[in-house]
FIDODO-964164 format. One record per atom (N, C-alpha, C, O): residue number from 1; residue in one letter; atom name; x, y, z. Coordinates in steps of 0.1 Angstrom, whole numbers, m for minus. Layout:
<sites>
> zaba,zake,gugu,px,py,pz
> NUM,A,CA,X,Y,Z;
...
</sites>
This chain:
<sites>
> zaba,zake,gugu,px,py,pz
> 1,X,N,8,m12,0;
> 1,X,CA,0,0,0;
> 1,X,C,9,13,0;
> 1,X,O,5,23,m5;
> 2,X,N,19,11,5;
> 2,X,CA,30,25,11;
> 2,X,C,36,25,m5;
> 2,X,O,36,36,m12;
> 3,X,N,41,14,m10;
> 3,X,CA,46,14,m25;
> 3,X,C,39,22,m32;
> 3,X,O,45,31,m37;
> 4,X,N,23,20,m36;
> 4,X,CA,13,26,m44;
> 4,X,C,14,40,m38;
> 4,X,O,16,47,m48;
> 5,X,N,14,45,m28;
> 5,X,CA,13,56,m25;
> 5,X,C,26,68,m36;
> 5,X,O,25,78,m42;
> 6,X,N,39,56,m31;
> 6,X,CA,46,65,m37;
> 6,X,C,50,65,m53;
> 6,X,O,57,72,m59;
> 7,X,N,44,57,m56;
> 7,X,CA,44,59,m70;
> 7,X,C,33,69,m79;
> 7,X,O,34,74,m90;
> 8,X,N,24,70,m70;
> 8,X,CA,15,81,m73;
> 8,X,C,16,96,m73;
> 8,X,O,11,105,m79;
> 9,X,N,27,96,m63;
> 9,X,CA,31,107,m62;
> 9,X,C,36,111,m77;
> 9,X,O,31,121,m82;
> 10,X,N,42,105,m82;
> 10,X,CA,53,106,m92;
> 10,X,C,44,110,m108;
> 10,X,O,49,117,m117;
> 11,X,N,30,105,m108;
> 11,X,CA,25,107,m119;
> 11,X,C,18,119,m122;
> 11,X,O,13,125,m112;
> 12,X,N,17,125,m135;
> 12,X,CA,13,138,m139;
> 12,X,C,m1,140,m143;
> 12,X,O,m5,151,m147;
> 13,X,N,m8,130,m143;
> 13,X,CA,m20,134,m155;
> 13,X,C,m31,129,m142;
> 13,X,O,m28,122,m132;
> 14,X,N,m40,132,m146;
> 14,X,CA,m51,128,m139;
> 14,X,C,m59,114,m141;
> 14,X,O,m67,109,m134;
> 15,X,N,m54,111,m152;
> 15,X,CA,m58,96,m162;
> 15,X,C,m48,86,m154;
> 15,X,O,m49,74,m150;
> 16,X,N,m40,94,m153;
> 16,X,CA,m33,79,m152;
> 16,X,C,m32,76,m132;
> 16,X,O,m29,66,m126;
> 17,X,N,m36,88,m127;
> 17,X,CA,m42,89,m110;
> 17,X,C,m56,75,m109;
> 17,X,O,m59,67,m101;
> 18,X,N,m61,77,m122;
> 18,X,CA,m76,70,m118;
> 18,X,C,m73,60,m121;
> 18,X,O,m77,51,m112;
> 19,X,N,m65,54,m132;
> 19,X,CA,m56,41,m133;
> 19,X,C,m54,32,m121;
> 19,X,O,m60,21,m118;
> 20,X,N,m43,41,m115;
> 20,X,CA,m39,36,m106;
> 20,X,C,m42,30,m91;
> 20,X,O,m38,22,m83;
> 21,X,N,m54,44,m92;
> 21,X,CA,m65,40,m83;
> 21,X,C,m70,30,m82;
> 21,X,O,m68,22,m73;
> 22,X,N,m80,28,m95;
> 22,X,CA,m84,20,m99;
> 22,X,C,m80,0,m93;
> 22,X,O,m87,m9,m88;
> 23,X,N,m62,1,m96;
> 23,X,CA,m59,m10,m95;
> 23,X,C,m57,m11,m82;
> 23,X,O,m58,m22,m76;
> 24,X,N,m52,1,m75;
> 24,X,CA,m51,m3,m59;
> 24,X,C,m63,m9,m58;
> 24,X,O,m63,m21,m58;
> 25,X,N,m73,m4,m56;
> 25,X,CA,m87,m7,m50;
> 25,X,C,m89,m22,m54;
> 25,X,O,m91,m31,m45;
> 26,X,N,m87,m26,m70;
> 26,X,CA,m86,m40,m71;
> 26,X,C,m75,m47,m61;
> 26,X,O,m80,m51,m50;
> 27,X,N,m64,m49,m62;
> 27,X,CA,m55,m51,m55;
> 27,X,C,m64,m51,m35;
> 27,X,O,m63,m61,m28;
> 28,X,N,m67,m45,m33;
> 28,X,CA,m74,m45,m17;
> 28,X,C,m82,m59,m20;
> 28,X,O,m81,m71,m16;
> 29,X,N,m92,m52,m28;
> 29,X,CA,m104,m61,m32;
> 29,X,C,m96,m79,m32;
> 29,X,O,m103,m88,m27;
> 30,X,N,m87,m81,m35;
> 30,X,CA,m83,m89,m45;
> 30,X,C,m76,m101,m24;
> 30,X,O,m77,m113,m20;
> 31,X,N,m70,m89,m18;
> 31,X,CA,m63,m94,m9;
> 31,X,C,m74,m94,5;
> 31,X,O,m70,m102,14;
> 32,X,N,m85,m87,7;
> 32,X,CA,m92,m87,19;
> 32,X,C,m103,m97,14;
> 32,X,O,m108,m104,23;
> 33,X,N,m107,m99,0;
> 33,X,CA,m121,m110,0;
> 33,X,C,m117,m120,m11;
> 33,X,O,m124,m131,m13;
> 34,X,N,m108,m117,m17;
> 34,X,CA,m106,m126,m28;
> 34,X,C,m100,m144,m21;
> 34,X,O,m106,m154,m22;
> 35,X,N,m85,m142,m12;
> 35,X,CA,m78,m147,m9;
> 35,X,C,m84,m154,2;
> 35,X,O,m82,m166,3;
> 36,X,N,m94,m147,13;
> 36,X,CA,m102,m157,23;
> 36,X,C,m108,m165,18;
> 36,X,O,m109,m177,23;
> 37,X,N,m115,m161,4;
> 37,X,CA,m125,m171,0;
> 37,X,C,m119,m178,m8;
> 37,X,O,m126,m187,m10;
> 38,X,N,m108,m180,m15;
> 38,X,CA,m99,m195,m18;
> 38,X,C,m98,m201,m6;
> 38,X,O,m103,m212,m4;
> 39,X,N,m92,m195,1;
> 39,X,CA,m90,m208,16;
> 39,X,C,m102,m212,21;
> 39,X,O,m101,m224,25;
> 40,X,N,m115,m207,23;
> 40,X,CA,m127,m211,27;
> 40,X,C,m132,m220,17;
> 40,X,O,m139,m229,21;
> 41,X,N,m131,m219,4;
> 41,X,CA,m136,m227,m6;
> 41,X,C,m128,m241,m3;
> 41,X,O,m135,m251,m2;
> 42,X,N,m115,m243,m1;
> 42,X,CA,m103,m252,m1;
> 42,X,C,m108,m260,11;
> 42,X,O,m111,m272,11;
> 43,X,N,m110,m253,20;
> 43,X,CA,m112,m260,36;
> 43,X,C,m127,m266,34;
> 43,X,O,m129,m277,41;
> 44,X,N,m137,m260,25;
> 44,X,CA,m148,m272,24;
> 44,X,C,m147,m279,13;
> 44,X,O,m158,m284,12;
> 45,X,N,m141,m281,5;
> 45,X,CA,m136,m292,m3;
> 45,X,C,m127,m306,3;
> 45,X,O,m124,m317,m2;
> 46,X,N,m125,m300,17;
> 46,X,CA,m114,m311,22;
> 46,X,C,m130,m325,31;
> 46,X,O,m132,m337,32;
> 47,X,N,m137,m311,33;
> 47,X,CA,m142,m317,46;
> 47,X,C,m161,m322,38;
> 47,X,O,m169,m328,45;
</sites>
């Protein structure tokens, strides 16, 4: 998250702000609900 931050700093246009936005938000998305629910899917496949 601190990486994204500073990379943002660095860009000039407003296009490429919403971009990047964009993918942070995926990226969250991706690590708070994506990744529980592989292991939750995995753990009732066992059982």
């Amino acid at each position: 998250m601190l990486s994204s931050l500073a990379i943002m700093e660095n860009v000039n246009s407003e296009s490429k702000v919403f971009g990047l936005g964009l993918s942070v938000i995926a990226l969250s998305f991706g690590m708070y609900l994506g990744i529980p629910a592989i292991v939750i899917i995995g753990i009732r496949k066992k059982f």
